[in-house]
C-alpha positions in Angstrom: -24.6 -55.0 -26.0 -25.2 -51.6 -23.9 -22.8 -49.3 -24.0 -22.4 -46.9 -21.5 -24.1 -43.1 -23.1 -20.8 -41.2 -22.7 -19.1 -43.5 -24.7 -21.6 -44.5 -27.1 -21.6 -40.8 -28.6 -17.2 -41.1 -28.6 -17.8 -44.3 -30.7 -20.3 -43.3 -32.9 -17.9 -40.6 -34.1 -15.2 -43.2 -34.9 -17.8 -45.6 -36.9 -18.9 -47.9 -34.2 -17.7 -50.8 -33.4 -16.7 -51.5 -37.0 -14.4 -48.5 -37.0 -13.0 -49.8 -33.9 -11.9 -53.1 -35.3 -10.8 -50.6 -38.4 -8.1 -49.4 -35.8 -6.6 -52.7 -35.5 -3.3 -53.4 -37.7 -3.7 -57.2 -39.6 -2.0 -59.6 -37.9 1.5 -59.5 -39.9 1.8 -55.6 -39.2 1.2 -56.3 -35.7 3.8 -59.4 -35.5 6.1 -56.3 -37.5 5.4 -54.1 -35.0 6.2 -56.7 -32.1 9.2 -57.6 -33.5 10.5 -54.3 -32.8 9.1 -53.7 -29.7 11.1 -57.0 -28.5 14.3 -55.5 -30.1 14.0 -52.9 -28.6 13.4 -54.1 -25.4 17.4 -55.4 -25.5 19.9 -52.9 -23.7 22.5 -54.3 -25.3 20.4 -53.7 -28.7 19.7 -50.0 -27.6 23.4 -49.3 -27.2 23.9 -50.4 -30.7 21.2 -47.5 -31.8 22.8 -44.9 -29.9 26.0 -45.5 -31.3 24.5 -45.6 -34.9 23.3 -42.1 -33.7 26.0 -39.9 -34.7 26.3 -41.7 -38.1 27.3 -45.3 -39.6 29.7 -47.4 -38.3 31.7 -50.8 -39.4 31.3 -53.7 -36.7 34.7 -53.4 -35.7 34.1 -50.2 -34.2 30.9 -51.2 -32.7 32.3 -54.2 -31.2 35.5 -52.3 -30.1 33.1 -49.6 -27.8 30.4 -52.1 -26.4 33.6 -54.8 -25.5 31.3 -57.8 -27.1 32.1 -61.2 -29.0 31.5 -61.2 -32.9 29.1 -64.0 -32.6 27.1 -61.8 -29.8 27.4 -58.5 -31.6 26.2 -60.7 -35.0 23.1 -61.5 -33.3 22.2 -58.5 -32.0 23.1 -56.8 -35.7 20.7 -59.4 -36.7 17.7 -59.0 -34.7 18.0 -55.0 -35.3 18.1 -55.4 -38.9 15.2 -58.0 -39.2 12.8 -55.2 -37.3 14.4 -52.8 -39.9 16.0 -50.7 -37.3 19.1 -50.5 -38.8 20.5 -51.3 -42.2 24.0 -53.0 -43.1 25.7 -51.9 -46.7 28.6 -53.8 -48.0 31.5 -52.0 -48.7 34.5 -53.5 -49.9 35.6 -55.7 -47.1 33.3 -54.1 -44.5 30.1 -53.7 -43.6 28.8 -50.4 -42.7 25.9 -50.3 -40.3 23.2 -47.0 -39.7 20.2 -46.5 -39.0 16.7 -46.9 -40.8 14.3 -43.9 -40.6 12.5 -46.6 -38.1 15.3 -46.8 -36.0 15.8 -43.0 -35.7 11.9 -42.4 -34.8 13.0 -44.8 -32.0 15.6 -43.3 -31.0 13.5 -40.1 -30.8 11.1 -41.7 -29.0 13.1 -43.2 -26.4 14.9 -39.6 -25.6 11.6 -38.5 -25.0 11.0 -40.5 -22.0 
């Protein structure tokens, strides 16, 4: 295959093709990593987030602010704590919900555009 000569000397520094295809997450990182790109992509899931923000919250509070059905606001929960974005603890009755370290470098990400 010919490469063009400007790029050939960028690749040789990485290791080639080979440490091109070294760049590339296996497949289950990258069906991870898609995950939470496609949770993220949600508004109604990036409300959530920013209202885990400030701290942790119960779903009664959550579901008081965003004006949502349990069984709406339960599947949202759901598809932001499969792509560990947030986290739910058990306490007592309640569940508390807050964010992951994942979900806050999201959330940094996001105020940055």
């Amino acid at each position: 295959m010919a490469i063009p000569e400007p790029l050939e000397d960028d690749l040789a520094k990485i290791g080639g093709i080979e440490g091109l295809k070294g760049l590339i997450p296996d497949d289950d990182d990258l069906d991870h990593l898609s995950g939470r790109f496609k949770a993220l992509a949600d508004p109604m899931r990036l409300k959530i987030l920013l209202l885990l923000a400030p701290g942790p919250l119960c779903v009664c509070v959550i579901r008081e602010v965003l004006g949502i059905a349990d069984s709406r606001l339960s599947y949202h929960l759901n598809v932001l704590k499969k792509a560990d974005l947030i986290t739910g603890e058990q306490q007592g009755t309640w569940i508390i919900y807050s964010l992951t370290p994942a979900g806050g470098r999201a959330l940094s990400f996001l105020e940055e555009t």
